[in-house]
VMD Tcl script that builds the backbone (N, CA, C; Angstrom):
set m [mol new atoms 138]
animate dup $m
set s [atomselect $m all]
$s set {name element resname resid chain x y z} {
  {N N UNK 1 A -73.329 115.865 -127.960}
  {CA C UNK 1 A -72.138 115.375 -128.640}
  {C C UNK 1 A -70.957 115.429 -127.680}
  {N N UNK 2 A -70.419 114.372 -127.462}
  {CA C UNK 2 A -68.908 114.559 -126.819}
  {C C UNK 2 A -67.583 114.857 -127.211}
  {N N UNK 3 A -66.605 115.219 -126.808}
  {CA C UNK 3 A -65.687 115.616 -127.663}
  {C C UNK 3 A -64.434 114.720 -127.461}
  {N N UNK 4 A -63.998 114.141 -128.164}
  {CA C UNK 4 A -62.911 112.737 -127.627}
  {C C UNK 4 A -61.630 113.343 -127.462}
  {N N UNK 5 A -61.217 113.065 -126.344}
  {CA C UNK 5 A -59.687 113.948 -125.738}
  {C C UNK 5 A -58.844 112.936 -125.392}
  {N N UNK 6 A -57.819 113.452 -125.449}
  {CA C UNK 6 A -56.281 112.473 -125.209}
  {C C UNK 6 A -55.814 112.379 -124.370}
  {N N UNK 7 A -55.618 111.806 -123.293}
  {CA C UNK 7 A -55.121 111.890 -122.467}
  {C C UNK 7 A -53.485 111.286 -122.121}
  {N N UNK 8 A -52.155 112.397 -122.072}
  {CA C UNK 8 A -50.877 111.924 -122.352}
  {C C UNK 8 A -50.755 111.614 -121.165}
  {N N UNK 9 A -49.496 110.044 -121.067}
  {CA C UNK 9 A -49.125 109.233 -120.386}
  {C C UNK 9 A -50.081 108.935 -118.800}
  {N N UNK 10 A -51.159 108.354 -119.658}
  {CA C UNK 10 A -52.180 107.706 -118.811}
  {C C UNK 10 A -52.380 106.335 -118.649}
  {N N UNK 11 A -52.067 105.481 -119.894}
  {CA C UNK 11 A -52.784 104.402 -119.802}
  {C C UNK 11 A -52.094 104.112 -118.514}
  {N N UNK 12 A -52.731 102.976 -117.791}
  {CA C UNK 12 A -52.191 102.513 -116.487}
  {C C UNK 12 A -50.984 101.508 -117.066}
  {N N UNK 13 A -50.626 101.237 -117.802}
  {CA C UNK 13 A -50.201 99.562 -118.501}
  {C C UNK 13 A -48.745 100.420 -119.290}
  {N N UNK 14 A -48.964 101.255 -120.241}
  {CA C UNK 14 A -47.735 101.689 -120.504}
  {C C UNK 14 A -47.271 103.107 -120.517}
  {N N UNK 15 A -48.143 103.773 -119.516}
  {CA C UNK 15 A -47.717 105.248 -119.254}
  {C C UNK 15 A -47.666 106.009 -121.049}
  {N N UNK 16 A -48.872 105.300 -121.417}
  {CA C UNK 16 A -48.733 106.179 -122.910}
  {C C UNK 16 A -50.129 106.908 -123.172}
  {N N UNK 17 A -50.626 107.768 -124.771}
  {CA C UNK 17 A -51.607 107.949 -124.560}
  {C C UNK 17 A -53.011 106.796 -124.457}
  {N N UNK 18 A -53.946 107.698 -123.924}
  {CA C UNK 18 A -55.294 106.471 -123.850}
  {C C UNK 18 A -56.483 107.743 -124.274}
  {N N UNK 19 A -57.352 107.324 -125.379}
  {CA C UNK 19 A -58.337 108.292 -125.664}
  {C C UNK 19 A -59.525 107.933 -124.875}
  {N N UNK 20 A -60.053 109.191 -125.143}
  {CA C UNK 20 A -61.385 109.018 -123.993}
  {C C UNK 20 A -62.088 107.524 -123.500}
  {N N UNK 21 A -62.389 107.579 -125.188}
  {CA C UNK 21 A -62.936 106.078 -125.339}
  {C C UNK 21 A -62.779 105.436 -124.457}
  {N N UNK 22 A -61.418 104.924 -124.686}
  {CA C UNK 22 A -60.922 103.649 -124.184}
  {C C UNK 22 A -60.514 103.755 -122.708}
  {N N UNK 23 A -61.157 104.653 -121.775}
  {CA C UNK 23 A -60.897 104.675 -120.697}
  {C C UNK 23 A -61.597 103.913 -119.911}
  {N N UNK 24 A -63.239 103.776 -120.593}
  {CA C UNK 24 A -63.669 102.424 -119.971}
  {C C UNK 24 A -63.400 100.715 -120.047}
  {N N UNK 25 A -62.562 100.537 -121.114}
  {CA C UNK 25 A -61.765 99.358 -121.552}
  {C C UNK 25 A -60.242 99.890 -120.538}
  {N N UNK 26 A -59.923 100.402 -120.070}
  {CA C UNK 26 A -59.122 100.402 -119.374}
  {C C UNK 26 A -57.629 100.600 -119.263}
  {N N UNK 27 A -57.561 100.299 -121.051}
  {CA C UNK 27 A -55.726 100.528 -121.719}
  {C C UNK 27 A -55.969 100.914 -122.938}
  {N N UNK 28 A -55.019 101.264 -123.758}
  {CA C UNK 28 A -54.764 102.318 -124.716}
  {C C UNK 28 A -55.482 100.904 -126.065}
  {N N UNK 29 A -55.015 102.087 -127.105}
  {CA C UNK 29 A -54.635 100.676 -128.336}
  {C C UNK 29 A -53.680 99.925 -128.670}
  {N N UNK 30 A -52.784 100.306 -127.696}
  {CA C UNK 30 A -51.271 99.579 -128.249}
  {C C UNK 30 A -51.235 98.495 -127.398}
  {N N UNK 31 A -52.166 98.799 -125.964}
  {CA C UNK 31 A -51.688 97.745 -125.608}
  {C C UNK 31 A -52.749 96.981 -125.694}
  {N N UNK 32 A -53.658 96.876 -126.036}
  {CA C UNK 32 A -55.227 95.921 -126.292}
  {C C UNK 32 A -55.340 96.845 -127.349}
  {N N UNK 33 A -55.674 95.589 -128.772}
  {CA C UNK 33 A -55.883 95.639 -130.155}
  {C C UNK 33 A -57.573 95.639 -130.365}
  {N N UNK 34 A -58.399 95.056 -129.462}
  {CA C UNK 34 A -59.878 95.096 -129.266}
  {C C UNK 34 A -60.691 96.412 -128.652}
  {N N UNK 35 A -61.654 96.774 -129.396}
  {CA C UNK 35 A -62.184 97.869 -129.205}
  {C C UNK 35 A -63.425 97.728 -128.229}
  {N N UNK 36 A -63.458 96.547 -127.609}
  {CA C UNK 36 A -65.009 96.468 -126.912}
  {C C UNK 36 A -63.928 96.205 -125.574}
  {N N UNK 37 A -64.992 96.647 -124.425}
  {CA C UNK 37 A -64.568 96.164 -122.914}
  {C C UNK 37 A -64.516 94.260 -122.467}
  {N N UNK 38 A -63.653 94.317 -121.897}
  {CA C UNK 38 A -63.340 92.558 -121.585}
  {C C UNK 38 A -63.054 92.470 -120.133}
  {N N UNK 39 A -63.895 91.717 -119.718}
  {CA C UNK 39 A -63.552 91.310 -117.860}
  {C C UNK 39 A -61.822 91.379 -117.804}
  {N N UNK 40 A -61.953 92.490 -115.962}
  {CA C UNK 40 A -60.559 92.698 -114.994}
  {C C UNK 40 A -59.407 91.253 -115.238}
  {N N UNK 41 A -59.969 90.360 -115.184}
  {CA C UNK 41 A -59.353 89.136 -115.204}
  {C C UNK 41 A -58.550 88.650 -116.795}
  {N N UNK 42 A -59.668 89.256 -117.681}
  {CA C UNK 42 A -59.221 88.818 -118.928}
  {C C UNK 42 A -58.420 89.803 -119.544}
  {N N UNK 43 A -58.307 90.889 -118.980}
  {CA C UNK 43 A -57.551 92.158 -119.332}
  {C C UNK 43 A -55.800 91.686 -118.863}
  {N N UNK 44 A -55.839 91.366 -117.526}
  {CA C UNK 44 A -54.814 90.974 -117.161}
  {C C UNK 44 A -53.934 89.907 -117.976}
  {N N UNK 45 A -54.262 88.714 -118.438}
  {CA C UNK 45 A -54.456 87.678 -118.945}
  {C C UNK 45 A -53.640 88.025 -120.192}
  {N N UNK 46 A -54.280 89.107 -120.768}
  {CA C UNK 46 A -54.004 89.723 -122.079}
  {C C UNK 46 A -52.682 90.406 -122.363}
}
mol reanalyze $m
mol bondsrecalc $m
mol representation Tube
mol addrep $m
């Protein structure tokens, strides 16, 4: 079992939090509303 941790003023995008999760998607939830990973290119885009 893993334990999901917070990490404060990380996301790369708005220096806010980003949970474990979403560290392989790359930005928080505030700033990407989608919960699955999306190509470097389409992240940007976004």
């Amino acid at each position: 079992m893993v334990v999901p941790m917070i990490f404060k003023e990380m996301c790369p995008n708005c220096n806010g939090e980003i949970e474990s999760e979403r560290l392989k998607i790359g930005v928080c939830k505030k700033c990407l509303k989608e919960d699955k990973e999306v190509e470097k290119t389409e992240l940007c885009k976004k």
